[in-house]
One Martini backbone bead per residue (centre of mass of N, CA, C, O) as a GRO file, in nm:
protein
  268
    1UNK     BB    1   0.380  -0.462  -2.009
    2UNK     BB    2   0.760  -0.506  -1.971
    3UNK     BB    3   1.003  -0.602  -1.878
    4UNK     BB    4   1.307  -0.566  -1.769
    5UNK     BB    5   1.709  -0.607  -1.773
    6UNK     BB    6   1.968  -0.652  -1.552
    7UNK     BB    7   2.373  -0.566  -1.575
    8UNK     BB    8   2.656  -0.591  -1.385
    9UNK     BB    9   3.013  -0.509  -1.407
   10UNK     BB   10   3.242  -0.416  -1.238
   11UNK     BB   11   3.189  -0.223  -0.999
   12UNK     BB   12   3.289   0.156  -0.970
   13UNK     BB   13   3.188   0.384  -0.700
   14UNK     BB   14   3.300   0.690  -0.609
   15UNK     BB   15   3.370   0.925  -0.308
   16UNK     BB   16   3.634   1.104  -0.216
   17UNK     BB   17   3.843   0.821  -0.303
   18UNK     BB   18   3.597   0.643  -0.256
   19UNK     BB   19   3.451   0.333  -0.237
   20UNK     BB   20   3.074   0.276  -0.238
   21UNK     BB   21   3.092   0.069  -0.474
   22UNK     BB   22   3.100  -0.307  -0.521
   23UNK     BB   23   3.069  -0.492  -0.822
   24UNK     BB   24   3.110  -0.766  -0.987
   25UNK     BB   25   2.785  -0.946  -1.009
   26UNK     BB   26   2.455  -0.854  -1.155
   27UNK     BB   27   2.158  -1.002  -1.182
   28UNK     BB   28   1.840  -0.913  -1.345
   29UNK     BB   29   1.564  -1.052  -1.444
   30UNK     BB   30   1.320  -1.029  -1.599
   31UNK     BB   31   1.050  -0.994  -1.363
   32UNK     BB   32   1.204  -0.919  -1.112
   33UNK     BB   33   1.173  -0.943  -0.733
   34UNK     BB   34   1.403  -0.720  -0.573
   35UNK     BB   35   1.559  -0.696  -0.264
   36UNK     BB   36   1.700  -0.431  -0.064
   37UNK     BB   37   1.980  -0.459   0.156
   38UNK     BB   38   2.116  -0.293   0.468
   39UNK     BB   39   2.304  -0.032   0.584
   40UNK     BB   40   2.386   0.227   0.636
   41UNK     BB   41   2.602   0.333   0.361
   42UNK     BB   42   2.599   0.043   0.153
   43UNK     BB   43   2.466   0.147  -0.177
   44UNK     BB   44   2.186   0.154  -0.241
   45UNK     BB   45   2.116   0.418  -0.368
   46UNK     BB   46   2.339   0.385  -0.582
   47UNK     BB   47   2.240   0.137  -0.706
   48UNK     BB   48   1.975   0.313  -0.830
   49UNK     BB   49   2.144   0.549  -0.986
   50UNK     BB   50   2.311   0.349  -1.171
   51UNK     BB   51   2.055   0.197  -1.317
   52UNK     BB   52   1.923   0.485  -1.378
   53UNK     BB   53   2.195   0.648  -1.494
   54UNK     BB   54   2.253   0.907  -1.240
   55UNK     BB   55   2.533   0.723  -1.223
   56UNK     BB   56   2.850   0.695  -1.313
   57UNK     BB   57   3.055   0.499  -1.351
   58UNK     BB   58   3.406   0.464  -1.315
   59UNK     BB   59   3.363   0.157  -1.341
   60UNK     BB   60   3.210  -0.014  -1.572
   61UNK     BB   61   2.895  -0.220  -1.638
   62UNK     BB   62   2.553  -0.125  -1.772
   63UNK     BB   63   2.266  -0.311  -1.841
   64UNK     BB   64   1.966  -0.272  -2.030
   65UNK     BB   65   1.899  -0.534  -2.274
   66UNK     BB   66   2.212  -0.510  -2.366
   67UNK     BB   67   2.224  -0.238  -2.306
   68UNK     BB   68   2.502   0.011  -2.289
   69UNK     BB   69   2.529   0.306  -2.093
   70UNK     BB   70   2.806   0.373  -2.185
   71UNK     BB   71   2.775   0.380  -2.488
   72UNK     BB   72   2.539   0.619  -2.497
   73UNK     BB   73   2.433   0.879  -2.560
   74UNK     BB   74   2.262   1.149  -2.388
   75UNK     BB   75   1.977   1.065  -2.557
   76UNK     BB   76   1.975   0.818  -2.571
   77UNK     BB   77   1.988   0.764  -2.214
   78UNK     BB   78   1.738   0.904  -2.175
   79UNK     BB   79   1.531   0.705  -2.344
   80UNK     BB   80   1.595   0.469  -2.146
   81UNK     BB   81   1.513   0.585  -1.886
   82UNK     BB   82   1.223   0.564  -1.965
   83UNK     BB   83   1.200   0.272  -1.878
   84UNK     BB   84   1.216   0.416  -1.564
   85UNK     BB   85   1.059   0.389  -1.244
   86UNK     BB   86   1.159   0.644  -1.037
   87UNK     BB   87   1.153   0.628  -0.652
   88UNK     BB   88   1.263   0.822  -0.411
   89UNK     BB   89   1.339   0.962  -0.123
   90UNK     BB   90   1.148   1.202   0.042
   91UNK     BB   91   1.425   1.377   0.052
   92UNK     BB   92   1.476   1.425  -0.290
   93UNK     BB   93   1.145   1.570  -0.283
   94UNK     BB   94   0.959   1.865  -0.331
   95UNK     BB   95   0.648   1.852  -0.138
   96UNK     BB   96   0.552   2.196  -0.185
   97UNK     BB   97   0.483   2.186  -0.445
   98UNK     BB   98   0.165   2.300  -0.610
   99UNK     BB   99   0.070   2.033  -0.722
  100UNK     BB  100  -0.148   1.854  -0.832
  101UNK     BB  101  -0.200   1.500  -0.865
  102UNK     BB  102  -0.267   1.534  -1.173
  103UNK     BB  103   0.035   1.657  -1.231
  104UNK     BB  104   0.206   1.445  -1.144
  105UNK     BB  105   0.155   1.221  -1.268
  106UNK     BB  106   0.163   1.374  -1.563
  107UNK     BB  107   0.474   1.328  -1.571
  108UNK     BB  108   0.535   1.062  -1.646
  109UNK     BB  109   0.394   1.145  -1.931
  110UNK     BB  110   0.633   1.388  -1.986
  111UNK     BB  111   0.901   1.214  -2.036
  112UNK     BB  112   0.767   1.049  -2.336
  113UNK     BB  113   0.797   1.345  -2.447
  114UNK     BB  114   0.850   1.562  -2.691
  115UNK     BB  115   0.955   1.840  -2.650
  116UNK     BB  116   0.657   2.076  -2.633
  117UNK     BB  117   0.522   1.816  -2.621
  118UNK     BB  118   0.127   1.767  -2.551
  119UNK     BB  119  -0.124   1.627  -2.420
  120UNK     BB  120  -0.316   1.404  -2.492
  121UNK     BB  121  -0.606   1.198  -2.445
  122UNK     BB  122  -0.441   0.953  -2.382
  123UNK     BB  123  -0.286   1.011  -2.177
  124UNK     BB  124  -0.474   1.104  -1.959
  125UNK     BB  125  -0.636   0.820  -1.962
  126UNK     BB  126  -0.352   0.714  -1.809
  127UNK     BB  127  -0.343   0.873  -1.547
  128UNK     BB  128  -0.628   0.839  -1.448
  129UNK     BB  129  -0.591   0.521  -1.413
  130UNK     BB  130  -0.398   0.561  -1.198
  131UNK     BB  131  -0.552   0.733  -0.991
  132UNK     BB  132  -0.757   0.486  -0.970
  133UNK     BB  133  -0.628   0.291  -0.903
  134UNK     BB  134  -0.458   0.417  -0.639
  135UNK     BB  135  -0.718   0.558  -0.502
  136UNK     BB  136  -0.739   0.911  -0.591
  137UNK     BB  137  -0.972   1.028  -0.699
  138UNK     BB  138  -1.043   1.266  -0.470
  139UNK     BB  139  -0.779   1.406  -0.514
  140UNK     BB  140  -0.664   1.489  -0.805
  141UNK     BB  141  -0.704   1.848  -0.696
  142UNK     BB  142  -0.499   1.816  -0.485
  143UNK     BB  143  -0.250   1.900  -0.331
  144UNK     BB  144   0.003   1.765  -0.234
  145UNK     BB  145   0.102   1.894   0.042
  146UNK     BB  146  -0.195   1.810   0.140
  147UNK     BB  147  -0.071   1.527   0.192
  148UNK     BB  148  -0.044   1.255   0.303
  149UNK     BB  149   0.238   1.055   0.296
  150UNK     BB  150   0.104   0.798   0.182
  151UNK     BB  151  -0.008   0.939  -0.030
  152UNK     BB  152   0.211   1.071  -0.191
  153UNK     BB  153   0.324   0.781  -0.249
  154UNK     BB  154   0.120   0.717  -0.441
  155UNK     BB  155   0.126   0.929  -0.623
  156UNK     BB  156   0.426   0.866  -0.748
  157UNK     BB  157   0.330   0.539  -0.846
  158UNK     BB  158   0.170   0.650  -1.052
  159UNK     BB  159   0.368   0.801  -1.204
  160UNK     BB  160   0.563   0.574  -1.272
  161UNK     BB  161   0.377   0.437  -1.423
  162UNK     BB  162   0.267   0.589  -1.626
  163UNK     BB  163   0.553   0.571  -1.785
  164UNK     BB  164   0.553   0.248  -1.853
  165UNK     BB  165   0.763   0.085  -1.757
  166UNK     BB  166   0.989  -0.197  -1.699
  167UNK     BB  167   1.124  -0.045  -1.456
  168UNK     BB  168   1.130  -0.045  -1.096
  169UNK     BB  169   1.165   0.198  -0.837
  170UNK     BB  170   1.282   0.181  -0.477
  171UNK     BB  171   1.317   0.397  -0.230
  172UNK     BB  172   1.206   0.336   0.091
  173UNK     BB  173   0.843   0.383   0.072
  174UNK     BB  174   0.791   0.339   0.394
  175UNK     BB  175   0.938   0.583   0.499
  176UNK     BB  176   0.769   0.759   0.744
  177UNK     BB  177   0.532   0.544   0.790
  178UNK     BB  178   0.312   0.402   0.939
  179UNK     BB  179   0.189   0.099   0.983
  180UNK     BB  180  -0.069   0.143   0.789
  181UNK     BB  181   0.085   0.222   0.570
  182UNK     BB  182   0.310   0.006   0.554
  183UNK     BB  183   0.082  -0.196   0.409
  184UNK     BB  184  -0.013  -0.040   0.203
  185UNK     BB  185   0.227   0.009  -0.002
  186UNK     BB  186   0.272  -0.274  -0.044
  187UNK     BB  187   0.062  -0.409  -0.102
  188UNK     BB  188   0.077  -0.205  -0.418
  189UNK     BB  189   0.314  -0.349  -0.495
  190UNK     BB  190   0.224  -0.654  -0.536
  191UNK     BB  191  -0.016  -0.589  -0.729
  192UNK     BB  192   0.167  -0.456  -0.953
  193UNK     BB  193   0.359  -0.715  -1.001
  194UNK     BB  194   0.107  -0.905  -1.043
  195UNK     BB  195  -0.020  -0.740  -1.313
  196UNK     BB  196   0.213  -0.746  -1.424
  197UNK     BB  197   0.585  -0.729  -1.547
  198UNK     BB  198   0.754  -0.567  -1.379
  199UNK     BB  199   1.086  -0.455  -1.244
  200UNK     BB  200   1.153  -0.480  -0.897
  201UNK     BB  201   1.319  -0.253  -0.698
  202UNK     BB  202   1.344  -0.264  -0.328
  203UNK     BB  203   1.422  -0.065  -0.099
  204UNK     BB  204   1.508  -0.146   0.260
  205UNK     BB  205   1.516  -0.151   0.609
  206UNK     BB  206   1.255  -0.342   0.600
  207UNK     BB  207   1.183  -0.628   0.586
  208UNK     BB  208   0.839  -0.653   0.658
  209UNK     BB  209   0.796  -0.479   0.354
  210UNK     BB  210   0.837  -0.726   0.191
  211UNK     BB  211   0.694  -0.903  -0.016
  212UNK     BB  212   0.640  -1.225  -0.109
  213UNK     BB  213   0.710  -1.179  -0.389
  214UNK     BB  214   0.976  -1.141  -0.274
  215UNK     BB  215   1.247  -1.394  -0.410
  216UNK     BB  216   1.459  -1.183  -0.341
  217UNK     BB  217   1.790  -1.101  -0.219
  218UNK     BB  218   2.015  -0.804  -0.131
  219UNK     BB  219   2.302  -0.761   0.054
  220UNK     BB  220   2.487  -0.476   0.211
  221UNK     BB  221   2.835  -0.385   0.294
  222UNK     BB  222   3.048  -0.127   0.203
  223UNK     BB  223   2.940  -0.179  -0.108
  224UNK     BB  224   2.862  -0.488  -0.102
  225UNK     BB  225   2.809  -0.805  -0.152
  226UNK     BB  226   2.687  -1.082   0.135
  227UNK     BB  227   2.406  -1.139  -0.019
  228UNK     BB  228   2.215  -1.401  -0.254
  229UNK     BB  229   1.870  -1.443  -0.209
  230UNK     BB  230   1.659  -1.595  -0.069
  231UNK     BB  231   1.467  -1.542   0.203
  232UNK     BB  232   1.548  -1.772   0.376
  233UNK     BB  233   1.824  -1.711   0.368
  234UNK     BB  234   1.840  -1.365   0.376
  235UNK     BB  235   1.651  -1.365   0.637
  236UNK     BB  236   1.863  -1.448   0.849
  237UNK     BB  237   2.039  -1.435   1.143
  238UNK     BB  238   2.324  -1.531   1.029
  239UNK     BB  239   2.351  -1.359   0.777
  240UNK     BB  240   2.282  -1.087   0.844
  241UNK     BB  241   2.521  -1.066   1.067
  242UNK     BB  242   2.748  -0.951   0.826
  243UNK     BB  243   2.585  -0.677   0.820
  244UNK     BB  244   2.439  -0.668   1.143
  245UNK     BB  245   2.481  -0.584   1.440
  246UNK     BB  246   2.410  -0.725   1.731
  247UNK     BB  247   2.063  -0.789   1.904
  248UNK     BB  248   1.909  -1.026   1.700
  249UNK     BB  249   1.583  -1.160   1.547
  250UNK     BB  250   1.331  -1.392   1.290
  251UNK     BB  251   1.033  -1.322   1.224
  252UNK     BB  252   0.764  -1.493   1.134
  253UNK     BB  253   0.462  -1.358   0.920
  254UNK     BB  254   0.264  -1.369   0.720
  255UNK     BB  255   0.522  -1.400   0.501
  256UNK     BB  256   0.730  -1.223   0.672
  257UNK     BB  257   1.033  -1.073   0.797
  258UNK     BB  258   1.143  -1.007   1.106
  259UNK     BB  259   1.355  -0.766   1.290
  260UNK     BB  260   1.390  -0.817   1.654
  261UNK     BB  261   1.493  -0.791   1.953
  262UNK     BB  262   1.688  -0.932   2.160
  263UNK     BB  263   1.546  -1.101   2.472
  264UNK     BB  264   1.820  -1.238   2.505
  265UNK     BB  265   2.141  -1.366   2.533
  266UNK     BB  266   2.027  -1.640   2.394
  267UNK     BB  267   1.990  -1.455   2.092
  268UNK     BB  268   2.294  -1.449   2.044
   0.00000   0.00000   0.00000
């Protein structure tokens, strides 16, 4: 498994006449672990929906390893996506939906096959080898929506990785899970980036879980970029209030850095 690079330029994403994603140009080189922050409406989810191409920019260019995909045909650009393990928020896919944990790993091995070739034994003992990864062997037979939020998490990047990534996404994985849950999650993300070479972007509105790997951060405010670097610059209370108002300030623990309200006016 190895990373892929992407790159932006001039990028402008509209909708009902206005721009809600501007970025004038970002590259994340193979194999980096990128945090995206900002406030809800900021374009996060615009821009990972923009680089696995399931949104085309009115202008501007997105390339996956040098290729462009505003250039490429329907198949061709079905193809590089395939490149991409796109992991949505999880209002995004429907919970109730009855296949079993192993049904759903297996979609992410069914989306590199064409059209109605059935998998094989190889196949198989990708799925199941990521099922036993994340911990689901007990699991592998139950109905997906009989799972808690945080096992349902493990299903999703299951099935991403059996896809065999070259660049991973995921747009908020630890949200509405309890705090040992969002622990775990991260802990997962963290193992992943570090065994793999698998390129990373991670949306989270909480910094707090944002794993030590992650040594890149980009924050978004009314979809551009207004800060773009390591965690001990964009995560500090100076940057943070570029993007979000209000009295907060940054805590460091176990090296991960949590925004909590500010304790007084002192704070502001």
């Amino acid at each position: 498994m190895t990373g892929g690079s992407l790159s932006l330029s001039q990028i402008s994403v509209r909708r009902s006449g206005r721009a809600i994603l501007s970025i004038d140009d970002l590259t994340i080189p193979a194999g980096a672990f990128v945090g995206i922050i900002g406030t809800n409406g900021a374009g996060k989810t615009t821009l990972l929906k923009t680089c696995a191409g399931l949104i085309a920019p009115a202008q501007g260019t997105v390339q996956i390893d040098d290729v462009d995909l505003g250039r490429l045909g329907p198949w061709a650009r079905c193809r590089l996506r395939k490149r991409i393990g796109y992991i949505p928020q999880s209002t995004e896919y429907n919970a109730e939906l009855p296949f079993t944990v192993r049904e759903v790993v297996a979609m992410g091995r069914t989306s590199l096959k064409p059209l109605l070739v059935r998998l094989d034994r190889q196949d198989y003992a990708v799925v199941d080898r990521w099922i036993e990864t994340l911990g689901l062997g007990s699991r592998r037979d139950q109905t997906f929506r009989s799972l808690s939020g945080g096992e349902q998490q493990k299903v999703l990047i299951a099935r991403a990785m059996a896809q065999d990534p070259e660049i991973l996404m995921l747009d908020e994985p630890c949200a509405n899970l309890d705090f040992n849950w969002k622990h775990q999650i991260s802990e997962i993300i963290e193992q992943l980036y570090r065994q793999t070479n698998v390129t990373i972007l991670m949306v989270s509105h909480e910094t707090g879980v944002l794993p030590p790997a992650c040594e890149r951060i980009v924050l978004f405010r009314e979809g551009r970029i207004v800060a773009d670097g390591t965690p001990d610059v964009v995560l500090s209370t100076e940057v943070l209030r570029r993007a979000y108002d209000g009295a907060f300030r940054v805590v460091v623990a176990e090296g991960r850095r949590y925004t909590v309200n500010a304790e007084s006016e002192g704070d502001r």
